[in-house]
C-alpha positions as CSV (number, residue, x, y, z in Angstrom):
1,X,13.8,0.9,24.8
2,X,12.6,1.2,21.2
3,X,15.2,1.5,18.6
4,X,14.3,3.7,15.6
5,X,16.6,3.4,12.1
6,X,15.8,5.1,8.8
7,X,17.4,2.8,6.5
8,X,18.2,3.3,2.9
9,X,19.1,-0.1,1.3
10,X,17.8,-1.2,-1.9
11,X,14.6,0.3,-2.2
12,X,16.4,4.0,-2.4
13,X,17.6,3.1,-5.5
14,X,14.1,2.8,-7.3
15,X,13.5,6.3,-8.8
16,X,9.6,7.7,-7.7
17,X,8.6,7.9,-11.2
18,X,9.4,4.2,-12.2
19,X,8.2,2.4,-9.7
20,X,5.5,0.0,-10.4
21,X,3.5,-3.1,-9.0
22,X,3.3,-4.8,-12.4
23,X,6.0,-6.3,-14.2
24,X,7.3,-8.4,-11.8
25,X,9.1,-12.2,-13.6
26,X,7.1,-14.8,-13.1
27,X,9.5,-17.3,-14.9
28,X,10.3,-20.6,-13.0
29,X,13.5,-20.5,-11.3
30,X,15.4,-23.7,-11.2
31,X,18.9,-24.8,-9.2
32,X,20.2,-25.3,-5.9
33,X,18.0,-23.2,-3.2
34,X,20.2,-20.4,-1.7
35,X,19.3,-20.7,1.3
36,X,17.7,-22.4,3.9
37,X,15.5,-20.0,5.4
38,X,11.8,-20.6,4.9
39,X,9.5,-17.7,4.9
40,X,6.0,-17.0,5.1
41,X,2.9,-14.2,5.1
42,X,0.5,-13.7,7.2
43,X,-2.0,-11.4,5.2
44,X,-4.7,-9.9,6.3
45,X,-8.6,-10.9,5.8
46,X,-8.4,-9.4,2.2
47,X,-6.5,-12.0,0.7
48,X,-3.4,-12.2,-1.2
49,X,-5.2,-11.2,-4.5
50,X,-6.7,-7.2,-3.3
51,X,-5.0,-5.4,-5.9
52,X,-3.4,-3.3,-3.1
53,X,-1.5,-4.3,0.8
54,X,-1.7,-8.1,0.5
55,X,-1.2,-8.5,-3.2
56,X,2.2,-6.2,-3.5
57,X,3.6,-8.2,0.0
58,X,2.7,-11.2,-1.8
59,X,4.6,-10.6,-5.2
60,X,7.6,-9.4,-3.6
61,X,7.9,-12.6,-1.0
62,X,7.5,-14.5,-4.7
63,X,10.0,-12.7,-6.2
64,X,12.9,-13.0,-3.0
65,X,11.7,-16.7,-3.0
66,X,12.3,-17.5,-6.9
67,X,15.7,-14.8,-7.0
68,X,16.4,-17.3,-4.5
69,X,15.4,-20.5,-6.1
70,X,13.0,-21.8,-3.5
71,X,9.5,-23.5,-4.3
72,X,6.3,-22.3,-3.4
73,X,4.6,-24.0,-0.3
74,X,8.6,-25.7,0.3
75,X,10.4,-22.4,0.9
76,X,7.7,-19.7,1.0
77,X,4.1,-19.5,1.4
78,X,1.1,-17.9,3.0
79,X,-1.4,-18.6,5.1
80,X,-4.5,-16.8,4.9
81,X,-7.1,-16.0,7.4
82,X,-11.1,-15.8,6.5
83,X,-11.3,-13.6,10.1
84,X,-9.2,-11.9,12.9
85,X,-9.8,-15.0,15.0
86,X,-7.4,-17.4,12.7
87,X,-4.2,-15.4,12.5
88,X,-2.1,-16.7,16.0
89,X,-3.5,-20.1,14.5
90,X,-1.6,-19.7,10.9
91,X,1.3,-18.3,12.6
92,X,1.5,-21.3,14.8
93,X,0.8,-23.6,11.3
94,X,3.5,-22.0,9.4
95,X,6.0,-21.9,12.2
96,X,5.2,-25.8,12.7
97,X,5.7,-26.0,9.2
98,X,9.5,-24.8,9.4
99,X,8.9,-21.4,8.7
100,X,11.2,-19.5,10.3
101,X,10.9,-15.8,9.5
102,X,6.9,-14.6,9.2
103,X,5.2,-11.3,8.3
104,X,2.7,-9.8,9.6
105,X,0.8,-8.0,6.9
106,X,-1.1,-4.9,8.3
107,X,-2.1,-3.7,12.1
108,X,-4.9,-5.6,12.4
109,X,-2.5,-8.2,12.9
110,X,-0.2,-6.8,16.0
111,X,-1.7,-8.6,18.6
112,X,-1.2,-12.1,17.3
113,X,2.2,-10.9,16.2
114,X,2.8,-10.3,19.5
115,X,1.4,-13.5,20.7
116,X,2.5,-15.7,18.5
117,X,6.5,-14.2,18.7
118,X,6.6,-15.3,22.5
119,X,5.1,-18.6,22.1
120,X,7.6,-19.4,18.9
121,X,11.1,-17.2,20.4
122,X,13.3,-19.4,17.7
123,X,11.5,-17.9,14.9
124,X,11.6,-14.4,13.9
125,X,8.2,-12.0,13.1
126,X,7.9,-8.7,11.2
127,X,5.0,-6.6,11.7
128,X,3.7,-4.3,8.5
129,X,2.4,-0.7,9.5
130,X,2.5,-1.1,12.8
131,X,5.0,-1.3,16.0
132,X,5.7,-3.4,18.6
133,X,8.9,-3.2,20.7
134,X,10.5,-4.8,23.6
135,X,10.6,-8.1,21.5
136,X,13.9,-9.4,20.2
137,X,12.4,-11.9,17.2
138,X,10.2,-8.8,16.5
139,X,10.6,-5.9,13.9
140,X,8.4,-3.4,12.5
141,X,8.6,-1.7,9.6
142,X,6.0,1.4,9.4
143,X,5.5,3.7,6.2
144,X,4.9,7.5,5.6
145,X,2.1,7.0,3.8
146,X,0.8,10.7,4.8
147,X,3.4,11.7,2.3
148,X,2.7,9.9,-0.6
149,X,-1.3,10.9,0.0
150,X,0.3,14.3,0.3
151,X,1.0,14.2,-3.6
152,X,-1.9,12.5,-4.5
153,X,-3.4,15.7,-2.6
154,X,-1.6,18.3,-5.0
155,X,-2.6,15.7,-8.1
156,X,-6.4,15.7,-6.8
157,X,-6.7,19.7,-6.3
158,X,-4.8,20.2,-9.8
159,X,-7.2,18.0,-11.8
160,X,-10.4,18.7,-10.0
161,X,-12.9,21.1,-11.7
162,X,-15.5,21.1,-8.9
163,X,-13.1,22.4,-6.1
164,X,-14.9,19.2,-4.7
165,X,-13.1,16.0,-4.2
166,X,-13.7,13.0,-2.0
167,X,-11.6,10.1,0.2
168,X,-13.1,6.8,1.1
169,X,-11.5,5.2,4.4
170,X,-12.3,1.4,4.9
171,X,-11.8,0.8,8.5
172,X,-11.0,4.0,11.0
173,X,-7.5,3.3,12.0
174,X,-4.2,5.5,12.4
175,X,-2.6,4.3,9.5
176,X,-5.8,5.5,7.3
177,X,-5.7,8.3,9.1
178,X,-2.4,9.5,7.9
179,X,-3.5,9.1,3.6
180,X,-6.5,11.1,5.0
181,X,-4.8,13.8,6.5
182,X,-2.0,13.7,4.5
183,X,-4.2,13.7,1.5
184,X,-5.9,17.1,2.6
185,X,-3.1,18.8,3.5
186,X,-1.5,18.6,-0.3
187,X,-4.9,19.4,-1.8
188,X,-5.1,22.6,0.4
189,X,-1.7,23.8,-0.5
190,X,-2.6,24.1,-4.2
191,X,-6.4,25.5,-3.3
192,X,-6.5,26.6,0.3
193,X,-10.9,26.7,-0.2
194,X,-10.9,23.0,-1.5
195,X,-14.2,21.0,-0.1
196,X,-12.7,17.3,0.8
197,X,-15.5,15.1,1.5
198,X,-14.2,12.3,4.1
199,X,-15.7,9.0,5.0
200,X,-15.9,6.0,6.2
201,X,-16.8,2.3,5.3
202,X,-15.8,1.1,8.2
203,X,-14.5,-1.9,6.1
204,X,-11.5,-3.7,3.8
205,X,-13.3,-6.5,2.1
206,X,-17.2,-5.1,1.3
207,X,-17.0,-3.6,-2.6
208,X,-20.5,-2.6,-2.4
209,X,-20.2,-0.4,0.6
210,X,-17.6,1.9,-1.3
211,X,-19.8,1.8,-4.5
212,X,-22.1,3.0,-2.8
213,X,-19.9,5.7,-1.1
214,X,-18.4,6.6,-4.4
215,X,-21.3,7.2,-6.5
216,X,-22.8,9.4,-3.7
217,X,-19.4,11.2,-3.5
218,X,-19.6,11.3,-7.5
219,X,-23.0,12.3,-7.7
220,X,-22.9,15.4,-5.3
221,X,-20.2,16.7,-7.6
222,X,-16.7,15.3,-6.1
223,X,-14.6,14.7,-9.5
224,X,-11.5,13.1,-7.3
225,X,-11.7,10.5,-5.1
226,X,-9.0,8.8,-3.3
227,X,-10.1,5.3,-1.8
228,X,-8.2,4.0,0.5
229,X,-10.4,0.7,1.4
230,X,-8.0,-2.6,0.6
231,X,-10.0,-5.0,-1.3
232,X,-13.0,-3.0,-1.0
233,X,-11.6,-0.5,-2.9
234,X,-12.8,-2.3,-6.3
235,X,-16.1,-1.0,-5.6
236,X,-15.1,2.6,-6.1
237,X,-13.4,1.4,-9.4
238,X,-16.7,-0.2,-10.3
239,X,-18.5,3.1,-10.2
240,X,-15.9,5.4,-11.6
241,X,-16.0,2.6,-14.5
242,X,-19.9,2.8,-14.5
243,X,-20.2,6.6,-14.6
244,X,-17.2,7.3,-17.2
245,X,-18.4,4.4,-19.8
246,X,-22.0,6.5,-19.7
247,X,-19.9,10.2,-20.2
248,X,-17.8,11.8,-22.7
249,X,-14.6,12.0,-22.1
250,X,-14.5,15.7,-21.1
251,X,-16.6,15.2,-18.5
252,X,-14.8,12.1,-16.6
253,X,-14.5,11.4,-13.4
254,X,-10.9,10.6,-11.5
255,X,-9.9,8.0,-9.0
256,X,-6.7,8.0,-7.3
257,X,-5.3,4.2,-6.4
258,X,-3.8,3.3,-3.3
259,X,-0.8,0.9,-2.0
260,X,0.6,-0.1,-5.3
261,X,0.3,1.3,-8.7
262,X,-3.5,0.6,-9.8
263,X,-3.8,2.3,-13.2
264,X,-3.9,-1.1,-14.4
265,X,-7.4,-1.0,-13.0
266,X,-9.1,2.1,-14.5
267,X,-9.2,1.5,-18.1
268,X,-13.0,2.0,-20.2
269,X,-13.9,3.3,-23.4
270,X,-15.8,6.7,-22.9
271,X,-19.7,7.3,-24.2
272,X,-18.1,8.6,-27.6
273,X,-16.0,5.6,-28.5
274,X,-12.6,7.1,-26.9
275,X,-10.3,4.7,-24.9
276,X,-9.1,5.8,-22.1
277,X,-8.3,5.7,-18.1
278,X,-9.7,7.1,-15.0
279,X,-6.6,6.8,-12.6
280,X,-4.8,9.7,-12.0
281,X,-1.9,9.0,-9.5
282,X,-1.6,6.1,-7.0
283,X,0.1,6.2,-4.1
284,X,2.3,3.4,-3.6
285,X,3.7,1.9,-0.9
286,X,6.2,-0.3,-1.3
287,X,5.4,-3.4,0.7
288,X,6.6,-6.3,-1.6
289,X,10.1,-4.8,-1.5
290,X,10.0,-4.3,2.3
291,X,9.3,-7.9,2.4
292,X,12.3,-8.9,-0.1
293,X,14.9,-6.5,1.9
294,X,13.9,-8.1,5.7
295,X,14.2,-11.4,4.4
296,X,17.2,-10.7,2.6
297,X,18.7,-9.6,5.5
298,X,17.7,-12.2,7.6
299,X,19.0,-14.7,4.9
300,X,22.6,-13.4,5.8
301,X,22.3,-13.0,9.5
302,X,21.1,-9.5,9.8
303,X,17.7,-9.8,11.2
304,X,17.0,-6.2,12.0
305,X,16.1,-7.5,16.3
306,X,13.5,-4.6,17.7
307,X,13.9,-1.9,15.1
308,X,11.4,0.0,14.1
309,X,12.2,0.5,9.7
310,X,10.9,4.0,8.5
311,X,9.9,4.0,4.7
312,X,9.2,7.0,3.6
313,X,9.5,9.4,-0.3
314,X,13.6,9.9,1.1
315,X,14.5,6.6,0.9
316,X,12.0,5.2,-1.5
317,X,9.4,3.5,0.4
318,X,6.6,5.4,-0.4
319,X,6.0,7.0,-3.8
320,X,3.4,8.0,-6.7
321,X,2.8,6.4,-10.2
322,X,1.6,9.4,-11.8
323,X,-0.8,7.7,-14.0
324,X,-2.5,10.0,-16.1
325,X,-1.4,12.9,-15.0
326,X,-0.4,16.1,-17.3
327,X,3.0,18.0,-17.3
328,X,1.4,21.1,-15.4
329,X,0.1,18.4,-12.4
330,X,3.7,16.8,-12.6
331,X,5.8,19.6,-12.2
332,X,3.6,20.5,-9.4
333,X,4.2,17.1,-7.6
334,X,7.6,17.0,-8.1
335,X,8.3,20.5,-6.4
336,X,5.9,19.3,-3.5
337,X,8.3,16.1,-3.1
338,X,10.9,17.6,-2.9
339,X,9.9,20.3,-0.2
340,X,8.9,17.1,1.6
341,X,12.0,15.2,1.3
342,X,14.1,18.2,2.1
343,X,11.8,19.3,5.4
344,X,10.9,22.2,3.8
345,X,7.5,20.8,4.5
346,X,6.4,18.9,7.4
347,X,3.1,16.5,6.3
348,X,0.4,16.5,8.9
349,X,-0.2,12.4,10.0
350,X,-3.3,13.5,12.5
């Protein structure tokens, strides 16, 4: 049988308001490794360098390695895959390699996860936003990310002037599924008659697809959009860049960002000379340090065997930067939060 366990270790201790995905040390570390344990991604077709799943799984696996004093490609690494077809093949690699705890980052990669735990049973294997049980060298660690899409909801319907705003899917999938629905729900609970235009790209890695599905969203008068595409997303920050360089300010358009903290991303300078930023909140979702507490734990014997981790806004592994938000849009999330965290409100995932 399954095991479920909410766990509160050190991600509860990052406050909702200060996380970020910048920032992290990049310094050389030097000394005596730690620890003997070699660990290593298995990211998804988008690549380490997304701005978004990958990239924050990435920077936390670099930061646990150097906190740990372990080189890059001797005690951590990652393997990337140009299609579906290559991940059992990159497990295998790493595991050959002497990597002896490896992550699965995102769904798409269950299925080789589940593979590639039975043929290597020495090593063990974490699967990222999805489950699969009945496997002791398996865990899975899953994320409420219909909550933190819930906030960017209340955000979206607060700043919108339109009573129009938009979401951008990459590929149809549960876990998109729950920012979308999450995302409508918190925009209806501030305007009950909001319009919320939903689609599709039906992928993570094509920027001109959502470019094109932005500035059609833009163009029919959605002021908000939340894209939730992985690497593909940086075509909606192309247009939103586009249109606001050709506008004044007062008449911007917003984006939201999506898995870590993207305001980074949505700085122009406006048609009359002002400097400025089109982000308005991202959710984030806190994948690097997911990455640096399972392999922490498994550094001291505490592998978490066939539990399924929850992250969620209670304890810290899901969030909002709120970006460019004002005080009114703020005070607003912050009461929604903590309905959510309370139970007060229950957040739709379907």
């Amino acid at each position: 049988m399954k095991k479920q366990k909410i766990i509160v270790s050190a991600i509860a201790l990052i406050s909702l308001f200060s996380l970020t995905a910048c920032g992290y040390n990049r310094e050389n570390q030097s000394g005596k490794a730690k620890t003997t344990l070699k660990v290593a991604l298995v990211p998804g077709t988008g690549g380490v360098n997304d701005r978004s799943f990958n990239q924050s799984a990435w920077e936390g696996l670099q930061d646990w390695g150097k906190e740990n004093n372990l080189k890059k490609g001797v005690g951590y690494n990652y393997y990337q895959s140009n299609s579906d077809s290559e991940y059992i093949t990159n497990y295998n690699s790493a595991e050959q390699a002497g990597y002896k705890l490896l992550f699965g980052i995102g769904y798409s990669l269950q299925d080789a996860t589940t593979i590639a735990a039975k043929n290597n049973p020495d090593s063990n294997f974490v699967i990222i936003d999805s489950v699969i049980t009945s496997q002791k060298n398996v865990a899975s660690a899953t994320f409420a990310d219909n909550e933190a899409a819930y906030l960017a909801g209340v955000a979206a319907a607060k700043a919108s002037k339109t009573n129009k705003i938009g979401f951008i899917g990459g590929m149809e999938s549960d876990i998109v599924t729950h920012f979308e629905k999450g995302y409508i729900a918190g925009a209806k609970s501030i305007k009950p008659n909001i319009q919320v235009k939903v689609q599709y790209s039906g992928t993570f890695t094509d920027a001109a697809k959502t470019k094109t599905i932005a500035a059609a969203m833009y163009a029919s008068g959605n002021d908000v959009i939340f894209q939730c595409a992985g690497n593909a997303g940086s075509g909606a920050f192309n247009e939103a860049k586009s249109l606001n360089s050709n506008r004044k300010e007062s008449d911007k358009v917003w984006l939201i960002g999506v898995d870590q903290d993207q305001k980074y991303l949505g700085k122009y300078t406006s048609k009359d000379g002002k400097k400025s930023n089109f982000v308005l909140v991202s959710t984030i979702k806190e994948v690097g340090e997911v990455v640096k507490d399972i392999s922490e734990k498994t550094k001291n014997n505490k592998f978490p065997s066939e539990e399924v981790i929850k992250y969620d806004l209670k304890n810290g592994g899901v969030s909002l930067g709120l970006d460019n938000v004002t005080s009114e849009i703020k005070n607003s999330i912050i009461q929604a939060k903590e309905k959510i965290v309370s139970g007060k409100i229950i957040v739709p995932e379907k």
